[in-house]
C-alpha positions in Angstrom: 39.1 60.6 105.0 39.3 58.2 102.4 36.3 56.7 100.8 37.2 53.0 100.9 35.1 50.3 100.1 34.7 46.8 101.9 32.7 44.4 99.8 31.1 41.1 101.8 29.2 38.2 100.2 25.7 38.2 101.6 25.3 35.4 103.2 21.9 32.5 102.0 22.7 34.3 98.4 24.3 33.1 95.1 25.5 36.3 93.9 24.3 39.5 96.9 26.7 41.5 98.7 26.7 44.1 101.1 28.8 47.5 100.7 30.5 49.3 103.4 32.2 52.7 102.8 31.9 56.4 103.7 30.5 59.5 102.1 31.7 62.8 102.2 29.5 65.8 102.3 26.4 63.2 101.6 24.0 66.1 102.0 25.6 69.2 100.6 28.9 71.1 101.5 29.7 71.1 105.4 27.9 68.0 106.1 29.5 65.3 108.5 30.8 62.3 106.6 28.9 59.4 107.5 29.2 55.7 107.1 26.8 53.8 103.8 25.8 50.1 104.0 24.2 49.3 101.2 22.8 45.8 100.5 22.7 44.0 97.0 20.3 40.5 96.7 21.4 40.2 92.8 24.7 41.4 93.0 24.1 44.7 91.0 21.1 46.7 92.3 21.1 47.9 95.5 18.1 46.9 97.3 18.8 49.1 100.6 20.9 51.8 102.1 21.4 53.5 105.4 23.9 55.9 106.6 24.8 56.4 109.6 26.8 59.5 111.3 30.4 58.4 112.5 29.3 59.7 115.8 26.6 56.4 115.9 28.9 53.7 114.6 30.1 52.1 117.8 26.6 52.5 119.4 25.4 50.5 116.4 28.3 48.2 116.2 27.2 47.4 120.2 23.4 46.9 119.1 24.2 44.8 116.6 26.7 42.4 118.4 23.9 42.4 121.1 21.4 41.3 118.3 24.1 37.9 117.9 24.3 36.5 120.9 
């Protein structure tokens, strides 16, 4: 799996962004890959993290889109 990065402007901010990508092995070898959204206000430090196991991603997708509408 490759490790690549999406980058989106944060919206209501001059200069945040939030950070979508995957980590390998995030907690030592053997460890599933999971998904890392990280969240910058000042467009350098990162502010907050989460990961979230690939086996939770369209659960969360569904929660979230629910959260939209």
């Amino acid at each position: 799996m490759t490790n690549e990065t999406k980058t989106i402007p944060l919206a209501n901010s001059k200069k945040g962004f939030i950070s979508v990508t995957t980590i390998n092995e995030p907690y030592g070898k053997d460890t599933p890959t999971v998904a890392s959204i990280a969240i910058s206000l000042n467009g350098s430090d990162i502010e907050w993290k989460v990961h979230i196991p690939l086996s939770n991603i369209d659960e969360v997708v569904l929660a979230l889109q629910s959260i939209q509408k």
